[in-house]
Every structure is written in C-alpha cells, then in structure tokens.
C-alpha positions as CSV (number, residue, x, y, z in Angstrom):
1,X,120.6,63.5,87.9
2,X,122.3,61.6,90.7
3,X,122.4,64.1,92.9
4,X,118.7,65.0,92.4
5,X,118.1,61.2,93.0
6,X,120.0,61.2,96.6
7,X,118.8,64.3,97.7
8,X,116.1,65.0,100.8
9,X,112.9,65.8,98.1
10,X,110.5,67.3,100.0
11,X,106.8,68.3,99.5
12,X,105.9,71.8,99.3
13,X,103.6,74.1,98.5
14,X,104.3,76.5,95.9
15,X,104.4,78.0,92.5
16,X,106.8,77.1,89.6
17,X,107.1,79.1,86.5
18,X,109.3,77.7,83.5
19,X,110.7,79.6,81.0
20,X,111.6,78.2,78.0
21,X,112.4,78.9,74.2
22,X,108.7,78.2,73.1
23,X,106.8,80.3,76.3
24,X,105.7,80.2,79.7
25,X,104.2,77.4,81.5
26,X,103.0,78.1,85.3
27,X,102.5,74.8,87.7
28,X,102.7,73.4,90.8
29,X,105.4,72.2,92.7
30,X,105.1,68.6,94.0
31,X,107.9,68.5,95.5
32,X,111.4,70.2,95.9
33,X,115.2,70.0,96.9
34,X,118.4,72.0,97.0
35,X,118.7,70.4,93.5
36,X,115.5,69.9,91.5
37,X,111.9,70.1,91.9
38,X,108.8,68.4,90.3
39,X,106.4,70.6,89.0
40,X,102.5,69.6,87.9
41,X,102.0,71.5,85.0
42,X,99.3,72.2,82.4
43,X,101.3,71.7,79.6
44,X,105.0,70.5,78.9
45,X,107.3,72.9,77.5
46,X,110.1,72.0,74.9
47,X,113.5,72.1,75.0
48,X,115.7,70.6,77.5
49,X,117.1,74.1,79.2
50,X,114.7,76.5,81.3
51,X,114.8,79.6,83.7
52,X,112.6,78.5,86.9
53,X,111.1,81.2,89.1
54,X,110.4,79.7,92.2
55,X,107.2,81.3,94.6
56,X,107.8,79.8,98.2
57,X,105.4,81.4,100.4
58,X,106.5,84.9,100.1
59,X,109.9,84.4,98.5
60,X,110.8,84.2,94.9
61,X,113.8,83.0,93.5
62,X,114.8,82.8,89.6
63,X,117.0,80.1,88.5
64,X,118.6,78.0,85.6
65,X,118.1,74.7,85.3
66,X,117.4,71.3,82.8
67,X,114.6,68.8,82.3
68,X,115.5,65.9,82.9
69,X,111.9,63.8,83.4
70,X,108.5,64.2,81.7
71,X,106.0,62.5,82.4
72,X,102.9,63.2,80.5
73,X,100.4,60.9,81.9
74,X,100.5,62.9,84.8
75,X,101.9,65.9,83.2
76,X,105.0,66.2,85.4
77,X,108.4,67.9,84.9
78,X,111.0,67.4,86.5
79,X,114.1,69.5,86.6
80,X,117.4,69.8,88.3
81,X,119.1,72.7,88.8
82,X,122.4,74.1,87.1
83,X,123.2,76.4,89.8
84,X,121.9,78.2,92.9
85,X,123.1,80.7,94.8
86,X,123.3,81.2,98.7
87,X,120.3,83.0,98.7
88,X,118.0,80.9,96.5
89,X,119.4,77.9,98.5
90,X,118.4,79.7,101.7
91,X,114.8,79.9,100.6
92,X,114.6,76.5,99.9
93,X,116.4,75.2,102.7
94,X,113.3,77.2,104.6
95,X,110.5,75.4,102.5
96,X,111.9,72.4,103.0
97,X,112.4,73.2,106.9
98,X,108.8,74.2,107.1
99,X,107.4,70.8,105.5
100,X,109.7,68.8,108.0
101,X,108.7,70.6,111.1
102,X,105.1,69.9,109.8
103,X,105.4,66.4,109.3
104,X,106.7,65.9,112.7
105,X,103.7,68.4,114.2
106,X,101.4,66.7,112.0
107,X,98.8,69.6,111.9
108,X,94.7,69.4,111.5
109,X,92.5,72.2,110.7
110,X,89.6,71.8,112.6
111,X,86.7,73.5,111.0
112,X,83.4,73.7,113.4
113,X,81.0,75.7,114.6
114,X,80.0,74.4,117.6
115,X,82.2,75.5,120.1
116,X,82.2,72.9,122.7
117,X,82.9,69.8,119.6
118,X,85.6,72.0,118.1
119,X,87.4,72.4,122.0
120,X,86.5,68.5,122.6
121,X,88.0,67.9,119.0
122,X,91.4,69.6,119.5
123,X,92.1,67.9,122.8
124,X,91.5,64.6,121.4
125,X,94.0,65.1,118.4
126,X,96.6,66.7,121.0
127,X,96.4,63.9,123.3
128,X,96.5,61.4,119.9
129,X,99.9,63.3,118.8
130,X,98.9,65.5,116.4
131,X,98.0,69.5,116.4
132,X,95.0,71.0,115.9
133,X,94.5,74.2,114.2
134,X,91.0,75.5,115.5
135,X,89.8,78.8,113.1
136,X,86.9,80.7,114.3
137,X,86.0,82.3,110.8
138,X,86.6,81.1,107.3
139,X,88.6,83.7,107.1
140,X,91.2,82.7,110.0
141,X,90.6,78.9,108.1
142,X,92.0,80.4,104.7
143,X,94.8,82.6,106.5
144,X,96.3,79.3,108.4
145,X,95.6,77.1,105.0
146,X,97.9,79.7,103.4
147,X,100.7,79.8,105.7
148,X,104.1,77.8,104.4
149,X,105.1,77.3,107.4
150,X,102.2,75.4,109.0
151,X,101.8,73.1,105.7
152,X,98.2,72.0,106.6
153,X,97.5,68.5,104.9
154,X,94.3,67.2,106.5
155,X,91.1,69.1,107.4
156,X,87.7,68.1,109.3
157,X,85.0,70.0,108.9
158,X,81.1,69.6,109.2
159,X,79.1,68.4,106.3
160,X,77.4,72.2,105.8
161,X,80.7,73.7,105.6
162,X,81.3,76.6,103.1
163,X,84.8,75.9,103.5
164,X,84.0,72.5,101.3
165,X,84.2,74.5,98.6
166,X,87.4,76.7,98.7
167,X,89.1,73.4,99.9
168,X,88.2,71.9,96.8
169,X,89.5,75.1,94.4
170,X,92.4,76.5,96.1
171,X,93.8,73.6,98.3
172,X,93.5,70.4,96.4
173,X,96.7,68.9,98.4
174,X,94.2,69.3,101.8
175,X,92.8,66.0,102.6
176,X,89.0,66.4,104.5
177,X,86.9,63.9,107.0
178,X,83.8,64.8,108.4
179,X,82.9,65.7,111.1
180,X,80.1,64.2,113.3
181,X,79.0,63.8,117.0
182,X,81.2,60.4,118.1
183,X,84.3,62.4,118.3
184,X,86.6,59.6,118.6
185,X,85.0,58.5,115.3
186,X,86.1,61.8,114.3
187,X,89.5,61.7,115.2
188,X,90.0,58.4,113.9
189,X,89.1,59.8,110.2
190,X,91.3,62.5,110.9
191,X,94.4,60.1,111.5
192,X,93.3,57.8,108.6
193,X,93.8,61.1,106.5
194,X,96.8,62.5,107.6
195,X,97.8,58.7,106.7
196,X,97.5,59.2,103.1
197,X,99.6,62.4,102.7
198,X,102.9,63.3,101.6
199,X,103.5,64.6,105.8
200,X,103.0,61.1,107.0
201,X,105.6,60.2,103.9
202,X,108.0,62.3,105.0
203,X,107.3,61.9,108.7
204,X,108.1,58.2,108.6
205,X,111.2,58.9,106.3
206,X,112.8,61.1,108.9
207,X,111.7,58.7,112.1
C-alpha cells in the first residue's frame, strides 16, 4: 500500500473490469499509476484478490491485483497491483503521459456555430495559455472528446447545443460553460472550469 501511496496517481480516462470469485463488476477509472488504480464502480465485488482488465484508449491489459480500499459512499475500489509486466507498464506509462501533457496544454473544446465567435474564441484562450480544440461537426466534437491523448476536461458550447446532451451521457468527467456574445466573459467561464478539474490538479502538482 505504500508504494501506491507515493506513487504519481494520475487521472485518466478509461475502463476497468474486475474479476473476482463472486462475478464481474465493469467501472470507471478515476485515476491510475504504475501500481494501483481507483475504479468507480456500480457495485463492490468481494474478496480481497481480483484479475483487472484495463481499457486505455485502445489498449487492454489484464492483470492481478488486491483491494485494498472500498469506499461505499462513493462506491470506490481501490486496488494495487501484484505484478505488471513491461508491456502492461508501457501502456500505462502512456495513459499517464497523455493526462500530464494535457494538464500542461490545458485543452478546451470549443463548440459553436458561428464561425467568426468560435475563431474570436480560440484566439482568446491561446493567448490566455490554454488550447482550444475548435470541431466543425458533432461528429469531429465526439472524435476529439474520445481521444486519450488529448484528455478534454472543459467544454463551451452555446446554450442550443445538441452536444449538451451527449456531454451529459458519455462524458460526465467534461466540465461545460456557456457560451455568449462578451467573449472575454466567455473565456473567463472557461478558465473558472478548467479550475475545478483533476488537469488543473495535476497541473499545479507538476509546476
């Protein structure tokens, strides 16, 4: 447990299944090192030894590990793992890698259809140090939500959005602001979201 405790525990985004004596359980992963992850789950499965899959972006990696935290207020487990090899420690090491290099990008998706607010947007949250990701379609929107390797945390998007929706569903980590017509009103609700998230945690960690 002590070297779970002094390791670099990073958020990600990705899938956990655990395998235990009694069944399956599938959850999220809150957060992850080279030796343990937390994992959201929708229920808590017994027993103290498990088999962990781990779905990183497009890698999946299977390994042993214990419990050794429950929390079921929250429903959190957290494990720590017996033993990885080089190539399941290469795959995190790449997660983890990703959410660093996003904290220090700090990345917003701006979601707009009016192309002169969106280009006015995106210039303002360059020139305020962060980097705007500007989708044309909700389909380009979903595709850059979906890359590991960008780590999106904060969106802005107009009030009529669609994309309010699928946020909501399939990307309840993604913080949102509105957008309006002041855009330095805009881009300050932007910053005061990225705030809140577990980027700006880890950004400030690694400062």
């Amino acid at each position: 447990m002590g070297e779970r405790r002094n390791a670099l525990r990073v958020a990600v985004r990705g899938i956990a299944v655990l395998y235990a004596d009694d069944g399956t359980t599938v959850g999220t992963i809150e957060n992850l090192s080279q030796t343990g992850a937390l994992v959201s789950v929708q229920g808590i499965p017994s027993g103290e030894s498990l088999d962990v899959e781990l779905k990183l972006g497009d890698e999946t990696s299977r390994v042993a590990a214990r419990t050794v935290r429950i929390d079921r207020t929250r429903m959190h487990v957290a494990v720590e793992f017996d033993h990885t090899d080089i190539a399941v420690r290469a795959v995190i090491q790449t997660a983890i890698a990703h959410a660093v290099r996003a904290a220090q990008r700090r990345p917003v998706l701006v979601i707009d259809s009016q192309r002169g607010r969106r280009m006015a947007l995106a210039t303002r949250l360059a020139a305020r140090g962060m980097t705007p990701l500007v989708p044309r379609t909700p389909l380009e929107a979903i595709d850059l939500l979906t890359r590991p390797q960008l780590h999106v945390n904060v969106a802005i998007l107009m009030a009529s959005s669609e994309m309010h929706g699928v946020i909501a569903d399939s990307f309840p980590w993604v913080s949102t602001a509105a957008i309006s017509d002041d855009i330095d009103a805009t881009v300050q609700r932007a910053l005061d979201a990225w705030i809140g998230t577990d980027g700006a945690r880890l950004a400030s960690a690694i400062a």
